[in-house]
Structure formats: structure tokens, C-alpha cells
N, C-alpha and C positions, 0 to 999 in steps of 0.2 A: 590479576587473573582470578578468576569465579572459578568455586570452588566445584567438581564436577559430582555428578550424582548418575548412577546406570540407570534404566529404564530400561525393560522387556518390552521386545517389539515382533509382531509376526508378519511374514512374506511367504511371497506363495514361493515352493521350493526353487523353482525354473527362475523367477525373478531374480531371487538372492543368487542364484547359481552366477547370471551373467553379471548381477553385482561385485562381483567379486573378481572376474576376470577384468572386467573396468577395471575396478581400482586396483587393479595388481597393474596394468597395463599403465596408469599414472601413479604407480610409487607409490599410492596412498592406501588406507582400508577405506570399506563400508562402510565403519564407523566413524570417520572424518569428513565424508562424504557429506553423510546424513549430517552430521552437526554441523557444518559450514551449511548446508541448505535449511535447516531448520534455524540456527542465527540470523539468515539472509531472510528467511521469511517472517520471523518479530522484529526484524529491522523493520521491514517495509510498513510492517503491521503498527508499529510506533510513530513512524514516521506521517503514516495516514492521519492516525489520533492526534499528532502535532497541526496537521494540518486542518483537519477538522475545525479543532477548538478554536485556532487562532481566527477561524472564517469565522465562527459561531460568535466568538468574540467581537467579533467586528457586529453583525450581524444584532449584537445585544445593545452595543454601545447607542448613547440615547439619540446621539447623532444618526444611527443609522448605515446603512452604506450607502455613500455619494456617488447619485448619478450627476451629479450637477445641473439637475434641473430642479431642487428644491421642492420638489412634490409637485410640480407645474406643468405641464405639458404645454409646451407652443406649439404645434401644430395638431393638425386635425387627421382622425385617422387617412380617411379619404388622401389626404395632400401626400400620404408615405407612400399608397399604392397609385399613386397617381390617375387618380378617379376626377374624374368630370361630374 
């Protein structure tokens, strides 16, 4: 487990009010609340940068990303939109 640190936070009072009746109404606090939503969002936030790199990676590699056309193009634009 990580090791916890407080942080000061402000909400407008009406906000925090019904914050509080939620999570009394799920057994839990506003401060449980807020930390499983702010974990869940540098998850996703990690998990983006994971995904990123790995594209960007590919993206660098000297290969390239494979369309399987080899830089070639066999048809003509005309023949995609089927032009006369």
C-alpha cells in the first residue's frame, strides 16, 4: 500500500452538502469517494501514455507501420471511387 499524504481541497458548500449525504447513503466518506475517482482517473491517464508510446514505437521502428502495400499503391485513385 502507498503511503497516504492529505491535500486541501475546496467545493462550493451546496456541493460538498449533497456529497456527503451520497456517501453516507453508500457507507462510504467524500474522502473515499474522491480517491477511488482520482486513482481511476491516473489509471486511465497511464494507461493512455502506455498506449501512446507503444503506437509511437511502432511508428518509429525503421520498418514503419505495415500497410502491406510496401509504399506501393496498386490502384488508381479514380478505380476506389469508381470513376470512368
Amino acid at each position: 500500500m502507498y503511503e497516504r499524504q492529505n491535500i486541501t481541497v475546496s467545493f462550493a458548500r451546496e456541493t460538498l452538502k449533497k456529497a456527503k449525504v451520497i456517501a453516507a447513503s453508500q457507507d462510504t466518506s467524500v474522502s473515499e469517494i474522491l480517491r477511488n475517482l482520482l486513482e481511476d482517473y491516473v489509471r486511465q491517464h497511464d494507461s493512455y501514455e502506455r498506449a501512446r508510446d507503444s503506437y509511437l514505437a511502432i511508428l518509429r521502428d525503421k520498418k514503419g507501420y505495415r500497410l502491406g502495400t510496401d509504399g506501393q499503391a496498386t490502384w488508381k485513385r479514380g478505380d476506389l471511387h469508381e470513376r470512368a
